[in-house]
C-alpha positions in Angstrom: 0.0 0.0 0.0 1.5 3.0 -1.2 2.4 5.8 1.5 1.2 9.1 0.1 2.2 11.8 2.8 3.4 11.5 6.4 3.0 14.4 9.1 2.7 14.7 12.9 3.0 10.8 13.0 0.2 10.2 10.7 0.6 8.4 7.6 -1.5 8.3 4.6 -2.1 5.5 2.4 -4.1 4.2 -0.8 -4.0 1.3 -1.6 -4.2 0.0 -5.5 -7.3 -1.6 -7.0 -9.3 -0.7 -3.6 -12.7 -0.9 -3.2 -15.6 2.4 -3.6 -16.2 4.9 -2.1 -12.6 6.2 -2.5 -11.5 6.5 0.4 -7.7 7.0 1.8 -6.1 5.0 5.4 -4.7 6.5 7.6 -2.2 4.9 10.6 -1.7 6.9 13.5 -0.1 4.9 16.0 -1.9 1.3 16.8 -5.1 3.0 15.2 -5.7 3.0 11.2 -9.3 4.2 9.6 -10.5 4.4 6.3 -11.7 8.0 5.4 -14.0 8.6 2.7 -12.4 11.6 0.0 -15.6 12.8 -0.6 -17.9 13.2 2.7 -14.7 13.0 5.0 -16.6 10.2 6.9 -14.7 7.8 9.1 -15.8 4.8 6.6 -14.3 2.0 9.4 -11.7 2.3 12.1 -10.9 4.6 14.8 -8.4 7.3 15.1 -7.9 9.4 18.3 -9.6 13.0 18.2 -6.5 14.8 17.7 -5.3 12.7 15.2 -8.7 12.9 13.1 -9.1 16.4 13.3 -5.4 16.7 11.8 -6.2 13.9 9.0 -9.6 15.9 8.1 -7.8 19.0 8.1 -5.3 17.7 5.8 -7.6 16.1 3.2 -10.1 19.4 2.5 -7.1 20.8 1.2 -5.9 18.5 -0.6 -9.0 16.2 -1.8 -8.4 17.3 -5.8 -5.1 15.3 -5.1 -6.7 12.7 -3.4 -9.5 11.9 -6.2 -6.5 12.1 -8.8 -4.8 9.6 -6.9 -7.7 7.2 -6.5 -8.2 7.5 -10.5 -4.2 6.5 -10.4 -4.7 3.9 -7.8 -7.8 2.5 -10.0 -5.4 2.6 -13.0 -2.9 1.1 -11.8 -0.3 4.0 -12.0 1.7 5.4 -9.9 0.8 7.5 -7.3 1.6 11.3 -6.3 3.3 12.3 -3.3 1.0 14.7 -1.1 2.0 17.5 0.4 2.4 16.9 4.4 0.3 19.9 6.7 2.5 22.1 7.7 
């Protein structure tokens, strides 16, 4: 599963050929969630509050990337690199 950015101890991943809604992972720690790109819904999982609030933050400004990626991911093709919040 390809890592697509990394900050604060989060990581973000997509994995290829996944199923819909596309969605993105994120690991934070012993706690990994699937969030979907579109709603920005916790799909399954569990993240601490700090940690989701961080993840959410990052993906509004960055969800063109994310569908682009997804449509990559889909594809097969490699995926971008994202921006980590700063």
């Amino acid at each position: 599963m390809p890592e697509i950015s990394r900050f604060y101890g989060i990581i973000i991943r997509m994995f290829y050929n996944d199923h819909n809604p596309p969605h993105f992972h994120v690991i934070y720690q012993d706690d990994e969630a699937l969030v979907d790109i579109k709603t920005l819904e916790i799909l399954e999982g569990h993240l601490p509050k700090r940690a989701k609030t961080l993840a959410i933050e990052w993906a509004i400004e960055h969800r063109d990337e994310l569908m682009n990626n997804w449509q990559k991911a889909t594809d097969r093709e490699p995926l971008d690199k994202i921006e980590p919040l700063d």
